[in-house]
C-alpha positions in Angstrom: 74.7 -59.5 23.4 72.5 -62.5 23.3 71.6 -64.6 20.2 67.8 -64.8 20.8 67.7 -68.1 18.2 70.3 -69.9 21.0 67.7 -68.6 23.7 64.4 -69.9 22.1 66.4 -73.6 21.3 67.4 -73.9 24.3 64.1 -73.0 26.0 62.6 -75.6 22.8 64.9 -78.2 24.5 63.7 -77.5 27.9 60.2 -77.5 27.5 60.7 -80.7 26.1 62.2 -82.3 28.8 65.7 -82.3 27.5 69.0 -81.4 29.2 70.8 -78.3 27.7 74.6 -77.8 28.4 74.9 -73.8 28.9 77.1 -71.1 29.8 76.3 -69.6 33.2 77.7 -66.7 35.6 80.0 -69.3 37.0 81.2 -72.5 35.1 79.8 -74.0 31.8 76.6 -76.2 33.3 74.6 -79.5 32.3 70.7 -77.9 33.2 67.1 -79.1 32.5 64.0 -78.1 34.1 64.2 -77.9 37.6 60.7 -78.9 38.5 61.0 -82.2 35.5 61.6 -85.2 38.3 62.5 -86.9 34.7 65.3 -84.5 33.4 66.5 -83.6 36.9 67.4 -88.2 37.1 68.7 -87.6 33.4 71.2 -84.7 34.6 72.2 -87.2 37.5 73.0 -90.0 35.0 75.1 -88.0 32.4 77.3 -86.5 35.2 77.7 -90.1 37.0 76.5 -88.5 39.7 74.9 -90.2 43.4 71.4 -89.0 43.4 71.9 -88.0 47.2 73.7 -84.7 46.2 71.7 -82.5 45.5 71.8 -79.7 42.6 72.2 -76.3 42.6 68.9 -74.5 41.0 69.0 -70.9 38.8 66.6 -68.2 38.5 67.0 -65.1 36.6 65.3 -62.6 39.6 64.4 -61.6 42.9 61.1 -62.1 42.1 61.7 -65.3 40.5 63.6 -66.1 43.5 60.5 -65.8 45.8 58.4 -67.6 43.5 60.1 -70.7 44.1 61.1 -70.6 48.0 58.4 -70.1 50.4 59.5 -66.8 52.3 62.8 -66.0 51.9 65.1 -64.2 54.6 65.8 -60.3 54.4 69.4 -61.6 54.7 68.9 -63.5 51.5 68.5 -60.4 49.5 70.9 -58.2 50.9 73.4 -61.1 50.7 72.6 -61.2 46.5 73.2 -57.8 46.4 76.3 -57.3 48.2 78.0 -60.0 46.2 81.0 -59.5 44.1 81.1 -63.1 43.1 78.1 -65.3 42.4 76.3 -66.7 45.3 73.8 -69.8 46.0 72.0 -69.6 48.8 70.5 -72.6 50.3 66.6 -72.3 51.7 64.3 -74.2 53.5 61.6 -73.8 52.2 61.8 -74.3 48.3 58.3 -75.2 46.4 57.4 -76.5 43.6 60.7 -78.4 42.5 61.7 -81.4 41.8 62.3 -83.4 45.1 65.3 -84.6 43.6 66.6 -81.2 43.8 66.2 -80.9 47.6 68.4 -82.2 50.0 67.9 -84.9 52.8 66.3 -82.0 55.0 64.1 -80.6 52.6 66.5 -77.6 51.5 67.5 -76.8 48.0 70.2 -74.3 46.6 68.7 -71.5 44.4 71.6 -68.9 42.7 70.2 -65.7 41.2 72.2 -65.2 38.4 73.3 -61.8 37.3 74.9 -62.8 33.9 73.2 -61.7 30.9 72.9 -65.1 29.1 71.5 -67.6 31.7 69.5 -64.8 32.9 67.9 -64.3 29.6 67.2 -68.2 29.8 65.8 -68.0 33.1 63.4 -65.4 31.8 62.5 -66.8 28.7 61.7 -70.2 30.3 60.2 -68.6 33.1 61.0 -71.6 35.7 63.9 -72.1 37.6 66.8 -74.3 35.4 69.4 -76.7 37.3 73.2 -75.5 37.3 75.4 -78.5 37.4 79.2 -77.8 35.8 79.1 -79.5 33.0 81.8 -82.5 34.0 81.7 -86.2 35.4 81.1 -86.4 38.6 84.5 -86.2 40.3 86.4 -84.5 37.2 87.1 -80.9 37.1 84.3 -77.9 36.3 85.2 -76.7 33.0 85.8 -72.9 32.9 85.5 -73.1 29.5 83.7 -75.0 26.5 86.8 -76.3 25.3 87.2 -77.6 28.6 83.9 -79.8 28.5 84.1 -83.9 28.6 82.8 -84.8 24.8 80.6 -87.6 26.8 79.0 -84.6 28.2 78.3 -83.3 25.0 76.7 -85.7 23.4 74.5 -86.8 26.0 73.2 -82.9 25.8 69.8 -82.4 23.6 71.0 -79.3 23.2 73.9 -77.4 23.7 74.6 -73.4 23.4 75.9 -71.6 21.1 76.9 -68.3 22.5 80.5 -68.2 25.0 81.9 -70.7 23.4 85.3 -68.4 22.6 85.5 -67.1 26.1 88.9 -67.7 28.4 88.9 -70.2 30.9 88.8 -69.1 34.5 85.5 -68.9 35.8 85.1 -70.9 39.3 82.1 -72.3 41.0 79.6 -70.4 43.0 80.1 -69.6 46.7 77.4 -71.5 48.6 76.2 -70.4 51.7 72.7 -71.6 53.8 70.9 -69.9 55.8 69.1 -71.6 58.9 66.7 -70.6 61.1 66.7 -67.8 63.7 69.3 -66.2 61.2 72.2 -68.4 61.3 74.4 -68.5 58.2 76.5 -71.5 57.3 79.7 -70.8 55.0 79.5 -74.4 52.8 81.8 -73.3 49.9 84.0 -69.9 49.5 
């Protein structure tokens, strides 16, 4: 079930710029509005992260899916669907975020996330949210909250109330890009 009142903070924080720490369908995550050049350099700096990687963008749909990537593959879809484990997918042609989302060729990593809480964020917000685990750059991705770097936390604006109780053992996305003329790229199982 999800609280609404964690929702509508975390959205508060968001609109404001800030960066939100949050449960996701993979890892606990350090996000802020993916199209706020701003928070997307503030995200960098809390993880101690090189701004040439880039970050891994959420949406809660399809449809929000093809709002932010300029014409997305038939494979794309049927790859989201058929997953058993959550999946970024890596397009060419994103629009309308942040560059310093996109990587040196222009590409940027989009994950439709099929778990009820960041999805209800996604929706509520209604533009895409980066998904960085929420760790030092270099340190592990916690699986929990318990798991996350206090640093972390109190560089957050806002941080999430709901899953904090839950088990460890979640694990990053799979990552895979798609190229042109069809081919797929395996980057992480």
């Amino acid at each position: 079930m999800v609280d609404n009142n964690d929702i509508k903070a975390a959205v508060s924080a968001l609109r404001a710029g800030g960066v939100i720490v949050y449960p996701t369908d993979t890892v606990w995550g350090i996000g802020c509005d993916a199209t706020d050049s701003e928070a997307v350099r503030k995200v960098f700096e809390i993880k101690r992260r090189a701004d040439s990687k880039a970050l891994i963008t959420l949406v809660g749909s399809t449809a929000a899916l093809e709002r932010w990537v300029d014409d997305v593959p038939e494979v794309a879809f049927q790859l989201i669907e058929a997953a058993t484990h959550p999946v970024t997918i890596v397009y060419d042609h994103p629009c309308g975020l942040a560059p310093e989302l996109l990587a040196e060729d222009g590409s940027a990593a989009v994950r439709v996330t099929s778990e009820e809480w960041s999805r209800a964020l996604c929706t509520a917000f209604r533009k895409p949210i980066v998904s960085t685990s929420a760790n030092i750059s270099g340190s592990p991705a916690p699986g929990c909250f318990a798991d996350i770097d206090p640093q972390i936390l109190s560089a957050a604006d806002y941080v999430a109330a709901s899953r904090r109780d839950e088990a460890p053992g979640s694990k990053p996305s799979s990552v895979i890009k798609l190229g042109s003329g069809g081919l797929i790229s395996i980057i992480r199982k």
